[in-house]
N, C-alpha and C positions, 0 to 999 in steps of 0.2 A: 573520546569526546562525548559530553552527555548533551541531548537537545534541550530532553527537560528531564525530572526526575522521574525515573523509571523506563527511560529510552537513551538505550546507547548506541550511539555510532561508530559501523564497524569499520565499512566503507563509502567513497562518497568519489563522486565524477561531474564536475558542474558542468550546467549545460548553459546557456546563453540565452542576453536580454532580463531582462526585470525578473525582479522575484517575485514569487506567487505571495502573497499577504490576503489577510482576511478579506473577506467579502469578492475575493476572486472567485472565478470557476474553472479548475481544472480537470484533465483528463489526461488519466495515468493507467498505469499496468502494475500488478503486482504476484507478486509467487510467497509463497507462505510456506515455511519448515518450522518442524518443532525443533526445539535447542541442540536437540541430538544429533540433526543434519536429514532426516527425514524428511522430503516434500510433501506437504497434506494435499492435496488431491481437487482440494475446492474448484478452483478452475477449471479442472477436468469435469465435474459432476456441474457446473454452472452452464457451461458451453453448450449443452445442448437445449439450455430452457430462454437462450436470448438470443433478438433477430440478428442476422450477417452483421447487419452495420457496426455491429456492437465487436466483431472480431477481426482482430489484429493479427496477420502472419508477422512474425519475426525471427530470421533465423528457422525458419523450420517450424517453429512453436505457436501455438493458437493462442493466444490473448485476449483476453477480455477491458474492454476499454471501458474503465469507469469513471462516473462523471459525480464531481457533487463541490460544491460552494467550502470554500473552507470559515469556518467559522458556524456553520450550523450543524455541526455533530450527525452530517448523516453517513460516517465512515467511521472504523474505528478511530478511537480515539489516539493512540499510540501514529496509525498514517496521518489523519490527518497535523497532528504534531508536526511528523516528521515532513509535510510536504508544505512547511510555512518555509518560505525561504531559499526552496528552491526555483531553480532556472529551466525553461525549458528545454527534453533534451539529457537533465539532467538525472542522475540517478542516483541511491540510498540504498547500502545495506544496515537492518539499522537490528537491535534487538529487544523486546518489547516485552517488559513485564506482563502481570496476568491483571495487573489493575486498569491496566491500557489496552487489553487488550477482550478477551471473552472470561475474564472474571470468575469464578467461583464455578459459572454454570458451564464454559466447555462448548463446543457446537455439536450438539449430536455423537457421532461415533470419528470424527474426523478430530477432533481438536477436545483433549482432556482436560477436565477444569481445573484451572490455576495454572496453567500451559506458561511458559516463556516461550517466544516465537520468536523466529528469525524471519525479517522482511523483506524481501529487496523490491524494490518500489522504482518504476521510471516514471518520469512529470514526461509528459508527450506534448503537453498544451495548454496553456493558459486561454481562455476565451473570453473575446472584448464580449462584454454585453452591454 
């Protein structure tokens, strides 16, 4: 199933209650592979430059809780897509062209440019504001 053009949905796990829609604010988790099955490491190199509150144990694994309005492009564009619609709770594995994602340019030495990337993304939270 396709969300929009250039992001495919691989897997998906609804979670509960209203759907996230524009001008919401959520806070999710996410893990990032290149198409190949390779984890890229981002999370790991991010966790040590943001305060506790910002990290999530689950299952073992340290997460980073990120926050941002859907509708004002402050995440990729390919998550943010993919997190219209969902539930809290709920979860996505989704995979994300390079136009949706880091484009041309790549991030440094962790993610090559024109990448397709595999996502999986959990909605933790919707917040009333």
């Amino acid at each position: 199933m396709r969300i929009k053009s250039g992001i495919k949905l691989l897997a998906e796990t609804e979670g509960q209650g209203e759907p996230a829609q524009k001008g919401d604010q959520v806070i999710y988790n996410w893990r990032l592979y290149r198409n190949q099955g390779e984890e890229i490491a981002l999370n790991e190199q991010q966790l040590q430059y943001v305060p506790p509150e910002m990290i999530r144990n689950v299952d073992g694994q340290r997460m980073i809780d990120h926050r941002t309005t859907l509708g004002r492009r402050q995440t990729m564009a390919g998550v943010e897509y993919s997190l219209h619609g969902m539930k809290a709770g709920g979860y996505r594995k989704i995979r994300v062209s390079p136009h949706l994602a880091y484009r041309d340019q790549g991030l440094g030495d962790l993610i090559p440019p024109n990448a397709v990337l595999i996502v999986e993304i959990w909605l933790r939270e919707i917040v009333l504001v």
